[in-house]
Backbone of each chain as nested JSON, in Angstrom:
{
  "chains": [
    {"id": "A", "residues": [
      {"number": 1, "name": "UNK", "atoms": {"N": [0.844, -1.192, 0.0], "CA": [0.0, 0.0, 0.0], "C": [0.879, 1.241, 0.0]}},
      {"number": 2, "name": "UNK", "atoms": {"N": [0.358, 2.072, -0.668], "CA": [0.91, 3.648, -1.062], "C": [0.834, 4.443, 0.263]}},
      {"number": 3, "name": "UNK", "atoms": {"N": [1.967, 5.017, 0.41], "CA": [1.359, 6.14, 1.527], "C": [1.244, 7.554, 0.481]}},
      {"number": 4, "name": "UNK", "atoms": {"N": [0.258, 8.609, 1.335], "CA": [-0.218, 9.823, 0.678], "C": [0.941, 10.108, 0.387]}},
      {"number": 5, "name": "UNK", "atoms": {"N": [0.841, 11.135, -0.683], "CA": [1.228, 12.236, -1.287], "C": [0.709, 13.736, -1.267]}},
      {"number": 6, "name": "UNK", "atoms": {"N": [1.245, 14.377, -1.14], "CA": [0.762, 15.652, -1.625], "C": [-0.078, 15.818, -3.016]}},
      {"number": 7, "name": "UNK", "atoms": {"N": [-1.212, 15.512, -2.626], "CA": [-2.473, 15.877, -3.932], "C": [-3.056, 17.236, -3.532]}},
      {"number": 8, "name": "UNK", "atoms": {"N": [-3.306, 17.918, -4.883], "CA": [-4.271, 18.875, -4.884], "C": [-4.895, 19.205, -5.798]}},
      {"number": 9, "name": "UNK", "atoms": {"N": [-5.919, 20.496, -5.903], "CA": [-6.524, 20.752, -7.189], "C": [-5.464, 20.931, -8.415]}},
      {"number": 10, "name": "UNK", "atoms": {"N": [-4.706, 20.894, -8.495], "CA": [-3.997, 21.184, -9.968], "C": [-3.247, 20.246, -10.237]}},
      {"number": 11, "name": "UNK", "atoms": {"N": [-3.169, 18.866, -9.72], "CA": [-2.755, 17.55, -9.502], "C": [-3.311, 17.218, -10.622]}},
      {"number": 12, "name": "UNK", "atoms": {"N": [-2.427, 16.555, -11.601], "CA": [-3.297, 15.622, -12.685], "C": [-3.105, 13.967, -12.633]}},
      {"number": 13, "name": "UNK", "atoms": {"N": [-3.994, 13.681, -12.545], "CA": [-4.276, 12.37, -11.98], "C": [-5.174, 11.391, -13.475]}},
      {"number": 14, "name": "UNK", "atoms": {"N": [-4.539, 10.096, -13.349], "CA": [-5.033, 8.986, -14.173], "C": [-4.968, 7.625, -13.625]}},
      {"number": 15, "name": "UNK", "atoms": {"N": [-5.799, 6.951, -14.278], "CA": [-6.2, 5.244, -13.772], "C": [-4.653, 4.803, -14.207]}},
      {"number": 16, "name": "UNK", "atoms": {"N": [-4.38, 3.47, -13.089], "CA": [-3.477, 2.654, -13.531], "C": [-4.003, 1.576, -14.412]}},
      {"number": 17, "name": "UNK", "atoms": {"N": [-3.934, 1.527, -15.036], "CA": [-3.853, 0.309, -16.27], "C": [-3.719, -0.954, -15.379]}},
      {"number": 18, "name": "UNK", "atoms": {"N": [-4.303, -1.983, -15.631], "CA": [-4.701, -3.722, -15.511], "C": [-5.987, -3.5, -14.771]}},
      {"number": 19, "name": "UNK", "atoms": {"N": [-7.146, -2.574, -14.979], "CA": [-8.253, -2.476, -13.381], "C": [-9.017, -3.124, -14.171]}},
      {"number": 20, "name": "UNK", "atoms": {"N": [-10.067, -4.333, -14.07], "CA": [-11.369, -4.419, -14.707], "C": [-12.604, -4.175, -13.53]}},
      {"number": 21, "name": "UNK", "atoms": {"N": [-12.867, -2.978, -14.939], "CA": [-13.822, -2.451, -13.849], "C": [-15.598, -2.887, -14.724]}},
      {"number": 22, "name": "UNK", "atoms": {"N": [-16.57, -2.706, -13.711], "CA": [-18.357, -3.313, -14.586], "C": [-19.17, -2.431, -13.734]}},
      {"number": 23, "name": "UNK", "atoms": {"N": [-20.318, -2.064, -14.278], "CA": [-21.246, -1.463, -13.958], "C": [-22.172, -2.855, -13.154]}},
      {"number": 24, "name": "UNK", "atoms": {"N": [-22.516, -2.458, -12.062], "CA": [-23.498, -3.443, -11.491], "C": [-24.203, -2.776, -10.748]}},
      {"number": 25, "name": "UNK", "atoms": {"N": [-25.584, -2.71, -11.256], "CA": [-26.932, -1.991, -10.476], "C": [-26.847, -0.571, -10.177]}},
      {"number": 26, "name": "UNK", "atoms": {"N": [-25.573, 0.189, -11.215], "CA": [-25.476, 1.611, -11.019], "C": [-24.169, 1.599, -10.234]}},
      {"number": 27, "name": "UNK", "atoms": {"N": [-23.924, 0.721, -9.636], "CA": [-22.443, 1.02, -8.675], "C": [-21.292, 0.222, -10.085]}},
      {"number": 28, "name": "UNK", "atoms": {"N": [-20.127, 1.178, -9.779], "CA": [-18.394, -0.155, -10.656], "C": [-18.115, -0.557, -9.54]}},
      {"number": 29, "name": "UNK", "atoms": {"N": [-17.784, -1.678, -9.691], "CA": [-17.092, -2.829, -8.909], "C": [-15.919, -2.723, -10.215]}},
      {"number": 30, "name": "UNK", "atoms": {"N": [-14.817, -3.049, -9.428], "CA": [-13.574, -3.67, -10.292], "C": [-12.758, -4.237, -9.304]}},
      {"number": 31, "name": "UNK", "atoms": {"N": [-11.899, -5.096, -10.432], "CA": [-10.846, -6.285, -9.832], "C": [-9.779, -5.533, -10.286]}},
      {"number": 32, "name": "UNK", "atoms": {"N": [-9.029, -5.398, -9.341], "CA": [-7.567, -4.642, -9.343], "C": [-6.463, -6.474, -9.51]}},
      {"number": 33, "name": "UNK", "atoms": {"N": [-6.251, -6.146, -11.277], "CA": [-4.906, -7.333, -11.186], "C": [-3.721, -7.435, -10.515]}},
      {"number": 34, "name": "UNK", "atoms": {"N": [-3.352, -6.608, -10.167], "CA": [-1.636, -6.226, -9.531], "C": [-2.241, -6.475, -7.877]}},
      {"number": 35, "name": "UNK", "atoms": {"N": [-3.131, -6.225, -7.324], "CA": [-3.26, -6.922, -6.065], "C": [-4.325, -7.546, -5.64]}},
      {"number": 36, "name": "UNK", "atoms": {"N": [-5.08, -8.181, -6.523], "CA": [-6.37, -9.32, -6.283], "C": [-7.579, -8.993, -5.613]}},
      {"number": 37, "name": "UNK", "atoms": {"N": [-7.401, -7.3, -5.372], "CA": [-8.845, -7.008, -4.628], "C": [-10.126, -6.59, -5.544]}},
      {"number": 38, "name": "UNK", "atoms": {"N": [-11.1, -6.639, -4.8], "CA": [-12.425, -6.426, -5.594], "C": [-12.517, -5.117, -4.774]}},
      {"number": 39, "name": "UNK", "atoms": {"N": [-13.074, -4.164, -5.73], "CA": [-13.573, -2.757, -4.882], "C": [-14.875, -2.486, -5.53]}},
      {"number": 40, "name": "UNK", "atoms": {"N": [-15.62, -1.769, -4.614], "CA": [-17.088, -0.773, -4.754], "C": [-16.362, 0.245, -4.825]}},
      {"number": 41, "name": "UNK", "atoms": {"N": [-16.938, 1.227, -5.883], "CA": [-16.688, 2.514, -6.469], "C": [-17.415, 3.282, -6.14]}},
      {"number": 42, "name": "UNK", "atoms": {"N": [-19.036, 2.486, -6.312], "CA": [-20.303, 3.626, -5.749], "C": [-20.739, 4.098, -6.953]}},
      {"number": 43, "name": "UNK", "atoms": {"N": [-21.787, 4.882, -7.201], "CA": [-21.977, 5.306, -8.339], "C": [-21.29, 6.927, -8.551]}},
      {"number": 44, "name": "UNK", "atoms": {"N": [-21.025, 7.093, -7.716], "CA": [-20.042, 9.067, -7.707], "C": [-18.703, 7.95, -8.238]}},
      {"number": 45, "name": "UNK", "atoms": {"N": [-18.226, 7.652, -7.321], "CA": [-16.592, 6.923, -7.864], "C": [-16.502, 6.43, -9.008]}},
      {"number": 46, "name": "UNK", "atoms": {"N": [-17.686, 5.47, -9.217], "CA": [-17.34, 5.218, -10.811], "C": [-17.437, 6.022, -11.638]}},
      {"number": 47, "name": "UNK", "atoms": {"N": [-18.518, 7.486, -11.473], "CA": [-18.207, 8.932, -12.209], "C": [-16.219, 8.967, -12.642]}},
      {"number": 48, "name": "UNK", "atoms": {"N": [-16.519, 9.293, -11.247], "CA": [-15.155, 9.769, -10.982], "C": [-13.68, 8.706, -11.694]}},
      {"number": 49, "name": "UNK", "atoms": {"N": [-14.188, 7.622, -11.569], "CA": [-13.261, 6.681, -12.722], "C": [-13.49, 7.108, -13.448]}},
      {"number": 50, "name": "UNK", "atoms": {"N": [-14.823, 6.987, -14.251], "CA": [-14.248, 7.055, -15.629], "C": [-14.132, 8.39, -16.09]}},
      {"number": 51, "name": "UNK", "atoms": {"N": [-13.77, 9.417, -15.41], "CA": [-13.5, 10.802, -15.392], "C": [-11.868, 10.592, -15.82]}},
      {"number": 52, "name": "UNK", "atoms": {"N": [-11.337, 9.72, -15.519], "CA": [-9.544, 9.474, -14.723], "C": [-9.146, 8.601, -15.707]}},
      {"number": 53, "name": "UNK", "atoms": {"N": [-10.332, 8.038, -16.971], "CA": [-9.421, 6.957, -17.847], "C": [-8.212, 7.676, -18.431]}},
      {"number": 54, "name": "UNK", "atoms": {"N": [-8.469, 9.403, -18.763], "CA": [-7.353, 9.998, -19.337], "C": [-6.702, 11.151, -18.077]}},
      {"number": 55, "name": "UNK", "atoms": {"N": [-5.664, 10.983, -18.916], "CA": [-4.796, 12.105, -17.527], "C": [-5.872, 13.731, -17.277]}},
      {"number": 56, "name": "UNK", "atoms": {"N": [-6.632, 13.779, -16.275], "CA": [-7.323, 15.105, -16.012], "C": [-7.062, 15.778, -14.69]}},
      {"number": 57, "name": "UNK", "atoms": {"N": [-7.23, 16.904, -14.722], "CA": [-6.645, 17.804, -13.415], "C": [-7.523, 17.604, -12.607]}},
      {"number": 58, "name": "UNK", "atoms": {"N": [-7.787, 17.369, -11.09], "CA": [-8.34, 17.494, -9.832], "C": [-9.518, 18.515, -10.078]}},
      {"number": 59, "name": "UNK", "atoms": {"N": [-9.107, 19.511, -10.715], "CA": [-10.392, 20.818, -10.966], "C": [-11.544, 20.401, -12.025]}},
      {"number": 60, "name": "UNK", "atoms": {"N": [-10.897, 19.981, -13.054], "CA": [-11.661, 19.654, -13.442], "C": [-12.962, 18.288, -13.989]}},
      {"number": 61, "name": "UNK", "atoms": {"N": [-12.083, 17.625, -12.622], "CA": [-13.205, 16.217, -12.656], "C": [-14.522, 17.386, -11.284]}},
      {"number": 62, "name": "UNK", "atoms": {"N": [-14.09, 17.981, -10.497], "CA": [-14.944, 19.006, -9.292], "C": [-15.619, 19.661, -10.11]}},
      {"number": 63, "name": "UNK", "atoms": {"N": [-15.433, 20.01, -11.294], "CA": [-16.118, 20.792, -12.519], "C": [-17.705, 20.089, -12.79]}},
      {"number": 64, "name": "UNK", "atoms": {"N": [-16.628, 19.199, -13.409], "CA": [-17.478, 17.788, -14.275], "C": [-18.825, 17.339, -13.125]}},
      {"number": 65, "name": "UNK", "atoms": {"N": [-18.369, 17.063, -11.839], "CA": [-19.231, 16.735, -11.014], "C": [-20.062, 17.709, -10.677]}},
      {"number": 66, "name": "UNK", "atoms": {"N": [-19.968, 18.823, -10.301], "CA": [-20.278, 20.293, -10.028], "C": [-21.473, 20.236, -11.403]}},
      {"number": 67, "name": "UNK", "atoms": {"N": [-21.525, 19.653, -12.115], "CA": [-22.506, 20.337, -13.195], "C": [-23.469, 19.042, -13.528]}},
      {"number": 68, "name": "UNK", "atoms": {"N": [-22.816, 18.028, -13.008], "CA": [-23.898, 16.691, -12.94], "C": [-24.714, 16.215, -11.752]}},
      {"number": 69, "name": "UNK", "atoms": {"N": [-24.237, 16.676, -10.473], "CA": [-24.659, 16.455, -9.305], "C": [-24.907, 17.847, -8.031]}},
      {"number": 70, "name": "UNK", "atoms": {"N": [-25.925, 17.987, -7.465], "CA": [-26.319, 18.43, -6.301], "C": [-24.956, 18.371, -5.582]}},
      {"number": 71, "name": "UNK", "atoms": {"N": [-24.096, 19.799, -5.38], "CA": [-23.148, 19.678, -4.685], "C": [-22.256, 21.212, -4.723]}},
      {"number": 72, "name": "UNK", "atoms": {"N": [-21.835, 20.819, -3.72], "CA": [-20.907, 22.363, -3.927], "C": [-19.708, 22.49, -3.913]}},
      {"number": 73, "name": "UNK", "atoms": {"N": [-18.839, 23.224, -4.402], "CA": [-17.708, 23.755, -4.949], "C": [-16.606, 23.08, -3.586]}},
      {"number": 74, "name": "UNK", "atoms": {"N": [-17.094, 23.316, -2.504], "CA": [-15.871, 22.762, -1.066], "C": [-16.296, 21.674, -0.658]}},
      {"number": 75, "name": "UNK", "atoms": {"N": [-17.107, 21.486, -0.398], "CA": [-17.633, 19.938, -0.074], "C": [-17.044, 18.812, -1.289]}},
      {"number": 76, "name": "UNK", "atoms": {"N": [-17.616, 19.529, -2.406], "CA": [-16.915, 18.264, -4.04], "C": [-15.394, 18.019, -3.996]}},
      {"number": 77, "name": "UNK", "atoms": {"N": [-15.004, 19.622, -3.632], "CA": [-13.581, 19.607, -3.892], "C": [-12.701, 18.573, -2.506]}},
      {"number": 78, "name": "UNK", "atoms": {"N": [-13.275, 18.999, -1.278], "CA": [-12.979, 17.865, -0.396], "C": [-13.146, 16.23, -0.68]}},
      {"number": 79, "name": "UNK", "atoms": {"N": [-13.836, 16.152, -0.672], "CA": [-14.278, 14.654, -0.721], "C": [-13.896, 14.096, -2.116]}},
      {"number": 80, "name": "UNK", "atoms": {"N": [-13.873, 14.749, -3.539], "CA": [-13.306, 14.232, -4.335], "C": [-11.326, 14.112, -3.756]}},
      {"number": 81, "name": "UNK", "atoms": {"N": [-10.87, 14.76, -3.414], "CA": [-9.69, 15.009, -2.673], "C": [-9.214, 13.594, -2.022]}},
      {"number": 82, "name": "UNK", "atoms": {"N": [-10.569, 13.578, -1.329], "CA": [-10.441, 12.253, -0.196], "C": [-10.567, 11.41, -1.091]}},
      {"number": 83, "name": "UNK", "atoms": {"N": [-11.466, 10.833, -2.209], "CA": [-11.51, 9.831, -2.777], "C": [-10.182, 9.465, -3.64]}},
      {"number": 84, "name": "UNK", "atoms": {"N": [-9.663, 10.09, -4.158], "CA": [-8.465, 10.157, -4.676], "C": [-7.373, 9.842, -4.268]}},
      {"number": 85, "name": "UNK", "atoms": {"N": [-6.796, 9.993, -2.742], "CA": [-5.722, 9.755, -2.203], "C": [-6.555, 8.317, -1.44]}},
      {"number": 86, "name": "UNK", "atoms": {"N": [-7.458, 7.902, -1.442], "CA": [-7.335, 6.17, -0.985], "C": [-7.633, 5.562, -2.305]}},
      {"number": 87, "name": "UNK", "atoms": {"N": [-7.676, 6.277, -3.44], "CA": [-7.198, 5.155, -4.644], "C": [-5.801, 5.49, -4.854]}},
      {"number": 88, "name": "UNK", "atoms": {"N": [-5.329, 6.331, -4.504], "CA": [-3.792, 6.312, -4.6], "C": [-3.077, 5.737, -3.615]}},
      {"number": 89, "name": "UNK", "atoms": {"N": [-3.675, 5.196, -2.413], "CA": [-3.12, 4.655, -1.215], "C": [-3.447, 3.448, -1.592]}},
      {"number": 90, "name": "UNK", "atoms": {"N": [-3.945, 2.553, -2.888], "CA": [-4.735, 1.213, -2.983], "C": [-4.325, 1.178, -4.293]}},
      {"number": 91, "name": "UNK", "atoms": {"N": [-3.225, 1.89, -4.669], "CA": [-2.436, 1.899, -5.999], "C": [-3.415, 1.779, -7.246]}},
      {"number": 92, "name": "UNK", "atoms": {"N": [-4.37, 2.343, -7.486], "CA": [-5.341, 2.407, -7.844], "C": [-5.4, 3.685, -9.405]}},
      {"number": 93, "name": "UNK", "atoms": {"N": [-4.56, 5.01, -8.931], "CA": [-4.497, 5.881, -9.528], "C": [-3.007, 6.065, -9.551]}},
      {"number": 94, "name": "UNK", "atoms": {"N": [-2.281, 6.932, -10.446], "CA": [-1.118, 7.732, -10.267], "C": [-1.043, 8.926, -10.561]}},
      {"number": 95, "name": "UNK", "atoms": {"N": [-0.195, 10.138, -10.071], "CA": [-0.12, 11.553, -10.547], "C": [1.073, 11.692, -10.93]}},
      {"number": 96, "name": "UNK", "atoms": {"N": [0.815, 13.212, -11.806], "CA": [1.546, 14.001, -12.731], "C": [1.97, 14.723, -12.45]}}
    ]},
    {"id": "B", "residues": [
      {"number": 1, "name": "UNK", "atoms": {"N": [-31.343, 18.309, -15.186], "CA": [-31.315, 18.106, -14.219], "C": [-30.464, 17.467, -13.134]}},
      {"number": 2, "name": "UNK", "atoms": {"N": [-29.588, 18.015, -12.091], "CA": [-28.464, 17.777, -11.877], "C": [-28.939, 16.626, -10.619]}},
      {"number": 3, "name": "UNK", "atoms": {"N": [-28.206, 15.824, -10.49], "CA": [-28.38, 14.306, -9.766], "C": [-27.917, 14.516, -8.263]}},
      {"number": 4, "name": "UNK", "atoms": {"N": [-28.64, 13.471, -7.489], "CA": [-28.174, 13.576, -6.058], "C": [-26.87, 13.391, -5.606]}},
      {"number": 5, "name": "UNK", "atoms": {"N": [-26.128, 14.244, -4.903], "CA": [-24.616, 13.616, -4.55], "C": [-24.305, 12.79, -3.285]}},
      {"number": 6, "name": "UNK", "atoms": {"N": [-23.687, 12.293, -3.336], "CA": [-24.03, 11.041, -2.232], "C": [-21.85, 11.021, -2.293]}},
      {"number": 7, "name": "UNK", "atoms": {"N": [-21.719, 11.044, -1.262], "CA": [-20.129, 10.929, -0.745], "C": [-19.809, 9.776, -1.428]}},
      {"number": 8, "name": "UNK", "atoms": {"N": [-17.974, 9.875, -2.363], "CA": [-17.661, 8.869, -3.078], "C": [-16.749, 7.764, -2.119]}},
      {"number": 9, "name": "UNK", "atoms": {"N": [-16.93, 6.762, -2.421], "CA": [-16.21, 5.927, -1.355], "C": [-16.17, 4.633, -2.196]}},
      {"number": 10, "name": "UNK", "atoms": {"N": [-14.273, 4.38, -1.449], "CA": [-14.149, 2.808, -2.461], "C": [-13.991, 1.98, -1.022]}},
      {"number": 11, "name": "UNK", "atoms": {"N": [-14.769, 1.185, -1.135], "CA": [-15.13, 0.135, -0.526], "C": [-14.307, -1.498, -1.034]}},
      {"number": 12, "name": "UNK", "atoms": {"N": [-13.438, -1.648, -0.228], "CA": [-12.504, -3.06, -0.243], "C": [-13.947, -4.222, 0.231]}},
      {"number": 13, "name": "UNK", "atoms": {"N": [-14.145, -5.301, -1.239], "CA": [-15.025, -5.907, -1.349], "C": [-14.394, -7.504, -0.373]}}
    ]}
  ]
}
């Protein structure tokens, strides 16, 4: 397991390559190959994956969400924040 | 119409 990094909004962040990830009942589930776990994404996280298939900045996945979901500008920007550094602590994501 | 937000969380299955 990864320990944090210094992430922030101008952090550009992308998926690591080997994840299979599936839509099931609105939530992604995926199987991470490089360490055999199964994860719930949720239906915001799997937004938020497939926001991350290409290299995008921290601002503007808070954008992206900001204009699809009931939410606000510090609360999104937190918690997308948080979601990000435990897929980077679960080797999940990498930054730029 | 913009959708409910509900806190993102990855959950170890």
């Amino acid at each position: 397991m990864l320990t944090n990094t210094k992430l922030s909004l101008e952090t550009t962040v992308k998926q690591v390559k080997g994840n299979i990830a599936t839509d099931m009942g609105g939530e992604t589930v995926m199987l991470s190959i490089s360490n055999g776990k199964y994860y719930n994404l949720g239906e915001i996280g799997g937004a938020i994956w497939d926001l991350i298939e290409t290299p995008i900045v921290v601002n503007d996945i808070v954008k992206a969400l900001m204009e699809n979901y009931e939410v606000g500008k510090k609360e999104c920007e937190e918690e997308v924040l948080s979601f990000l550094n435990h897929l980077y602590t679960e080797g999940l994501i990498q930054f730029s | 119409m913009r959708r409910q937000w509900k806190v993102p969380r990855l959950e170890v299955l």
